[in-house]
PADOLUM-148046 format. One record per residue (C-alpha): residue in three letters; y, z, x. Coordinates in pm, whole numbers, plus 32768, in hexadecimal, padded with zeros to 4 digits. Each point is the difference from the previous one (the first is absolute). Example, Ala and Ser with C-alpha at 12.3 -4.5 7.8 and 13.67 -1.06 7.14 Angstrom:
ALA7E3E830C84CE
SER81587FBE8089
END
This chain:
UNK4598536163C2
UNK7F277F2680EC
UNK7EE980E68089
UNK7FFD800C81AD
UNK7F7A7EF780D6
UNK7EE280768091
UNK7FA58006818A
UNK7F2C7EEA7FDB
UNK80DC7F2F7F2E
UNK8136802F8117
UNK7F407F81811E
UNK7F797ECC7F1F
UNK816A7FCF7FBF
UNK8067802C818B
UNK7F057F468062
UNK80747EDD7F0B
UNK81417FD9808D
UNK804C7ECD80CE
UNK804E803D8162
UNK81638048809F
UNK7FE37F1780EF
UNK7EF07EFB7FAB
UNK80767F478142
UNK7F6380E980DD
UNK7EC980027F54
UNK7EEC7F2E80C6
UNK80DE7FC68151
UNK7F4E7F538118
UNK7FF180A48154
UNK81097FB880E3
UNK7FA57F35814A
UNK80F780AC8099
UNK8066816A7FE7
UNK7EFB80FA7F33
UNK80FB812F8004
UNK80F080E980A2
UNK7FB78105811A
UNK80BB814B7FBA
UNK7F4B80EC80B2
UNK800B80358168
UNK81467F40803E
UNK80EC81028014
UNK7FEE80818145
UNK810981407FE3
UNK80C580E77F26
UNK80D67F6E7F44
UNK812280DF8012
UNK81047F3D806D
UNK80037F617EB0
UNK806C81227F5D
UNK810080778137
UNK81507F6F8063
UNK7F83805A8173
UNK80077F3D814F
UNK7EF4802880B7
UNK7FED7FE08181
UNK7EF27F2480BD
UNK7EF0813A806C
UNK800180357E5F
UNK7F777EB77F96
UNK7EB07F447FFC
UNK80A87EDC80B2
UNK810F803380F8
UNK80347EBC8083
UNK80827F897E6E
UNK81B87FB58031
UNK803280DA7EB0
UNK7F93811680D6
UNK811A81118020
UNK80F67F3C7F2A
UNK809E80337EB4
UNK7F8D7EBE7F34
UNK801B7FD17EC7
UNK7E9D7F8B7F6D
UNK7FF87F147EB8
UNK800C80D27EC7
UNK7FCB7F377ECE
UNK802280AD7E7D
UNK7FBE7F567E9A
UNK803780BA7EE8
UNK7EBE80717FC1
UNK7F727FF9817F
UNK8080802D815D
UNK7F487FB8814F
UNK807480728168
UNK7F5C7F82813A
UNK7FE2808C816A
UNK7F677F708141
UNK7E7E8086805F
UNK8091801B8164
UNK80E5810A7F77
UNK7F3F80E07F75
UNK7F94817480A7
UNK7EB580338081
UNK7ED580D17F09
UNK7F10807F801B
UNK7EEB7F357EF4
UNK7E9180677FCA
UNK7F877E7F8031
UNK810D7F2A8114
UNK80BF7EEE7F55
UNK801B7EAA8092
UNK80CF8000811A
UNK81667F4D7FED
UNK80757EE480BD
UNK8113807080B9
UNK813C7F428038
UNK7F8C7FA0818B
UNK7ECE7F667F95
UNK80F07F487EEF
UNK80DE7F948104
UNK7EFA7F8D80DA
UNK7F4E7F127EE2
UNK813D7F7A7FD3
UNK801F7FBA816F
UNK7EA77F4B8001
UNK80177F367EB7
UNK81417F6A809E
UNK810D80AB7F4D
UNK814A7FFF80A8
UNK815980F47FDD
UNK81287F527F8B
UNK814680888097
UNK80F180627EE8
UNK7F1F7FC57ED0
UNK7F5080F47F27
UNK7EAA7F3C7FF7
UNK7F257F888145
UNK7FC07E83803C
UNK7E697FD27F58
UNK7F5C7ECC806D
UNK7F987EF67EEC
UNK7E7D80438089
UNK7FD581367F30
UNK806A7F6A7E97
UNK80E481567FCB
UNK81167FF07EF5
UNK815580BC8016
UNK7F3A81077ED3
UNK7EA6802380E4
UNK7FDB814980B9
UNK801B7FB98195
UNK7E9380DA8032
UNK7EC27FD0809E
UNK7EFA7F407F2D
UNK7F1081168068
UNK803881798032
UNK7F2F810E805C
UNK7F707FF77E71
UNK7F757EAE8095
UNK7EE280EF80A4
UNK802F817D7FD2
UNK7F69805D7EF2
UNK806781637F70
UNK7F2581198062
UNK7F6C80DB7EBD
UNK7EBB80638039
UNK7F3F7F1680B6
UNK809D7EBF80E7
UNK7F337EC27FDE
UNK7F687F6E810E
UNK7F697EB28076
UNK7FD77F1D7EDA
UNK807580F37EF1
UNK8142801C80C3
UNK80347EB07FF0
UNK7FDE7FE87E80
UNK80F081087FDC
UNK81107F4480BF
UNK7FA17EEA7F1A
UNK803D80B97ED3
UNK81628076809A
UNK80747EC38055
UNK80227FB87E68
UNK80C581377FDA
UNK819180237FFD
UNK8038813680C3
UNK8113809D7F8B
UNK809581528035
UNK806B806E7E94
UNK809081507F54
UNK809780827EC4
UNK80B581147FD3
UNK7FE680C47EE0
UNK80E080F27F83
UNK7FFA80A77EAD
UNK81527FC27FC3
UNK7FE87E7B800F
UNK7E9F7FBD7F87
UNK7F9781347F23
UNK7F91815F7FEF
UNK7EB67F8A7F91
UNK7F067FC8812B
UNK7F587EED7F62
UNK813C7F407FC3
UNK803A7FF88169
UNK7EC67FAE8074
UNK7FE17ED57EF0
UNK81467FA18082
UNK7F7E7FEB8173
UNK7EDD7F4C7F88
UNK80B27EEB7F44
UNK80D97FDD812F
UNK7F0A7FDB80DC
UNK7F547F0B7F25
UNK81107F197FD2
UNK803E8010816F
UNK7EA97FA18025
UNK80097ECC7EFB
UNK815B7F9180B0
UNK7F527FF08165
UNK7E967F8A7FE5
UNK800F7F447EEA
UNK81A07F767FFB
UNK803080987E9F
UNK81697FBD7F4C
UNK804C7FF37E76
UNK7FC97EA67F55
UNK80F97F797F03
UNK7F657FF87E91
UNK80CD800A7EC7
UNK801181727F75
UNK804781498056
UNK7FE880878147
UNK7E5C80B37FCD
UNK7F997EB37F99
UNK80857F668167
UNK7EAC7FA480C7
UNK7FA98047815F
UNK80177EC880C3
UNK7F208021815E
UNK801F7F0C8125
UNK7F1B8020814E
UNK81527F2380A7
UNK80B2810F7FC5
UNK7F55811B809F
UNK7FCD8083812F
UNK80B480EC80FF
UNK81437F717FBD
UNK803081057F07
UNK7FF180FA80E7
UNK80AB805C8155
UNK7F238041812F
UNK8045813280A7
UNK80C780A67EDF
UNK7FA181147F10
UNK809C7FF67E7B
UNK806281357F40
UNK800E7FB67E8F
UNK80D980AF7EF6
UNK7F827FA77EBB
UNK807A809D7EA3
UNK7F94805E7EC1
UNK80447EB37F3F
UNK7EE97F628102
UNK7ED880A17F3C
UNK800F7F377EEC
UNK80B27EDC806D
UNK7F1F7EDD7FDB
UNK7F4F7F498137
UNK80FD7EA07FD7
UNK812580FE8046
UNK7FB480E680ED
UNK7F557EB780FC
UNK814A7F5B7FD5
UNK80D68149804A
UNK7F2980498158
UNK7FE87E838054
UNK81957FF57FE3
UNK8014814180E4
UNK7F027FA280F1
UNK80AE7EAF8022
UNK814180C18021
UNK7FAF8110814B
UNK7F057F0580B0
UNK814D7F1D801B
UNK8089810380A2
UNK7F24807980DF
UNK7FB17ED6805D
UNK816C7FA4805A
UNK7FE4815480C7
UNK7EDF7FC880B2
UNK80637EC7808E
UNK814480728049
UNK7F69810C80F4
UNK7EEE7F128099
UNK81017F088058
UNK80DC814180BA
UNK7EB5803F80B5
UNK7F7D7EA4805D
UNK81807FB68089
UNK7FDB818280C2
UNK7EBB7FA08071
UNK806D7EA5807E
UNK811D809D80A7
UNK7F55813980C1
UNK7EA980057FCA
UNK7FD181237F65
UNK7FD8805B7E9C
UNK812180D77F67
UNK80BD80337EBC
UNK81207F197FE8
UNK810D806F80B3
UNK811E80FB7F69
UNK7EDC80737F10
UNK7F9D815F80C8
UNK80D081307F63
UNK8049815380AE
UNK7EA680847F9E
UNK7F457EE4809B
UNK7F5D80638148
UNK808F7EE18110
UNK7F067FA68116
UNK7ECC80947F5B
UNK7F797E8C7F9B
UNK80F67F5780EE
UNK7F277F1780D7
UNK7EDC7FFB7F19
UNK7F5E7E908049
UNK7F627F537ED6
UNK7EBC7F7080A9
UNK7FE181B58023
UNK802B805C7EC3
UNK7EA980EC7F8D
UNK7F8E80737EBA
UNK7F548139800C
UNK7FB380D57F05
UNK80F380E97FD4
UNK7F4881307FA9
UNK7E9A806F7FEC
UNK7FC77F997E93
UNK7FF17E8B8091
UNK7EC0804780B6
UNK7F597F3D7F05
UNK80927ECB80A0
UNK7F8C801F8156
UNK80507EA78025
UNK81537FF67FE3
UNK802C814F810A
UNK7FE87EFE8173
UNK80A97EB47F7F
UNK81147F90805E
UNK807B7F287ED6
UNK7FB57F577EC1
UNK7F8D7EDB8095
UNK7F138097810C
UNK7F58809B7EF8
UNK7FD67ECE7F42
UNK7F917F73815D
UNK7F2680FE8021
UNK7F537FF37EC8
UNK7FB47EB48016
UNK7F4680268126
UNK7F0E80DE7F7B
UNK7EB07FA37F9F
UNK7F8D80AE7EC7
UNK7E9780958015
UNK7F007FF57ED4
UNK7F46810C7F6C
UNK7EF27F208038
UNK80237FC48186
UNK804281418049
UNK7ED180DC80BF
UNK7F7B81317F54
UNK7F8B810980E4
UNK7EB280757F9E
UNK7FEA81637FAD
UNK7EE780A580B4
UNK7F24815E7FB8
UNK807B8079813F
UNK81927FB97FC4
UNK7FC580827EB0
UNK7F2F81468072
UNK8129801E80E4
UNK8116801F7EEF
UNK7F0880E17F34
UNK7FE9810880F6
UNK812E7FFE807C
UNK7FD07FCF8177
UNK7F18814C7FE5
UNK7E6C7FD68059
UNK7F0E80347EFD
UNK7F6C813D80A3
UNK815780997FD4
UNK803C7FA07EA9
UNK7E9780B27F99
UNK8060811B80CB
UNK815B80497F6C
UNK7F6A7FCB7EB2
UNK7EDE810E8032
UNK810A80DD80A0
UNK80D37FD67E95
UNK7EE380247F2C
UNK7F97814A809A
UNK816080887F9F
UNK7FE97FA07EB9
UNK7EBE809C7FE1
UNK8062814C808C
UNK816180387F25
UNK7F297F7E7ED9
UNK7F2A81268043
UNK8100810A8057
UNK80B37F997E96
UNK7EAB802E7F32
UNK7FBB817380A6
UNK816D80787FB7
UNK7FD77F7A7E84
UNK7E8C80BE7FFF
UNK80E0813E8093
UNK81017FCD7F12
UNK7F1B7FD47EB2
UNK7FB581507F63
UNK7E8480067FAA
UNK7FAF7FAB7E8E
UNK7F3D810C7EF5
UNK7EB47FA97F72
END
């Protein structure tokens, strides 16, 4: 009988093995994205995900969106081992959250970029007219190029300002934002904790590899572990990922120890699957809103689309050039830009015309004795201070001495 390996002599052997994924070893940094943004991109609760509700415009984070107040039928896409469900940002209910997320771009702001980039409602088709100018294909997302991640940056414990600030915004610009969730359930995915939360962390990672770095499974001779990783900066990017829409993942047990190849090719065939549809659906209800807007000047849901639980006349009239984001609560206080502008594109407006300030140029008020003396003493004079101190002294002194004579009293006297 062979004796046991020894500590030392498993890690020497652990530490011999060749890599999984050799591939990945020694990757150069991407030029273009550096990672995904998760946190601070879901902007509600996300109950509606898990209830067959309809919810009525004064319940949602974005009234003016045309899926407000109607039964539709969101894209709901299942593989064996995972399933994936999406909703609209714009339908979620307001919550309260200890740091504000990123604010949403609501559907009048959509519908007025679209207006301004020159894109046009085409009666009795399901897609608007886009001009050649913007170099969009039938799969690319109609959405502004920047949103309010452009140049909010999400409160946590201390906002950058001047140059710093600007850094930061850098920094975000090479992130996919993307609002992302798993569900776990111990009846899909395990009883065990840590199985879930490895299987939330290889999701996420894959997810990760797919969109900053274009991941898919190469083709080498073998079995399915041996399959490489094959990465490609062309295609990565946002594409992967709708604008405006939060996922809900619903992975299983098999996905914690399916290998890497697999489990990129299984989310890259559902996330090509539901952004085709959304897509299709989004474009469906700009084009009902550009031909509306054409028509009346005002921005409403395409018509035939309210139900009985739908409040008529509430938004009727609303102008687009009027539309306001405000915060909607007082956890957005962190953002007191966003609480007096009018639109997305003031506020890019605005921004632009400010003039950052350096540490460097900026005045430092000397701090004299006097202003100092002043915060010492609290507004009091100096003969007061000594007075009140005297005064407090004295009263120590005298219940000092009243406790030693009642301990003399008390003490019987000692026998030589």
């Amino acid at each position: 009988m062979k004796p046991a390996a020894t500590l030392s002599n498993l890690f020497k052997e652990i530490s011999s093995r060749p890599p999984r994924y050799p591939e990945l070893n020694g990757l150069k940094k991407s030029n273009s994205f550096k990672s995904i943004q998760l946190r601070n991109q879901t902007p509600g609760s996300l109950d509606p995900f898990f209830s067959p509700d309809t919810y009525v415009y004064k319940d949602v984070l974005d009234p003016s969106h045309p899926a407000t107040g109607v039964s539709v039928k969101f894209p709901n896409i299942r593989d064996e081992d995972i399933g994936v469900k999406i909703r609209p940002l714009s339908l979620l209910l307001p919550k309260q959250l200890p740091f504000p997320a990123i604010p949403i771009v609501t559907w009048a702001e959509r519908v007025k970029w679209a207006k301004s980039v020159g894109i046009v409602g085409v009666p009795g088709s399901k897609s608007p007219k886009i001009p050649a100018h913007l170099g969009l294909t039938p799969k690319d997302q109609l959405y502004p190029e920047e949103d309010y991640n452009s140049f909010v940056i999400p409160a946590k414990r201390v906002i950058p300002r001047g140059p710093l600030f600007d850094l930061a915004l850098r920094k975000a610009a090479r992130r996919v934002h993307a609002s992302l969730h798993v569900s776990t359930s111990k009846k899909r995915m395990g009883a065990d904790r840590y199985m879930r939360r490895g299987i939330e962390t290889r999701l996420r990672a894959a997810m990760n590899m797919i969109i900053t770095r274009g991941a898919s499974a190469g083709v080498k001779s073998g079995t399915p572990p041996n399959t490489p990783i094959v990465v490609s900066e062309a295609d990565a990017g946002k594409h992967w990922i709708m604008q405006g829409w939060a996922y809900m993942f619903y992975p299983k047990s098999e996905v914690y120890n399916m290998p890497y190849p697999i489990l990129i090719t299984k989310l890259r065939s559902l996330l090509e699957q539901i952004n085709k549809r959304v897509n299709q659906l989004e474009r469906s209800w700009l084009n009902d809103s550009l031909l509306q807007d054409q028509k009346s000047g005002k921005l409403a849901p395409p018509a035939g689309s309210f139900s009985k639980r739908n409040e008529p006349g509430r938004y009727e009239g609303q102008q687009i050039n009027s539309v306001r984001v405000r915060p909607r609560d007082k956890s957005d206080g962190d953002h007191p830009e966003l609480h007096d502008i009018a639109s997305l594109g003031e506020v890019m407006r605005r921004r632009s015309q400010v003039q950052p300030t350096s540490p460097a140029s900026t005045p430092k008020v000397p701090k004299t004795s006097k202003s100092l003396a002043s915060m010492i003493l609290a507004g009091k004079k100096r003969e007061v201070w000594e007075k009140e101190l005297s005064a407090g002294l004295s009263l120590i002194g005298q219940r000092v001495g009243q406790e030693l004579k009642c301990i003399d009293a008390a003490t019987p006297p000692q026998s030589e």
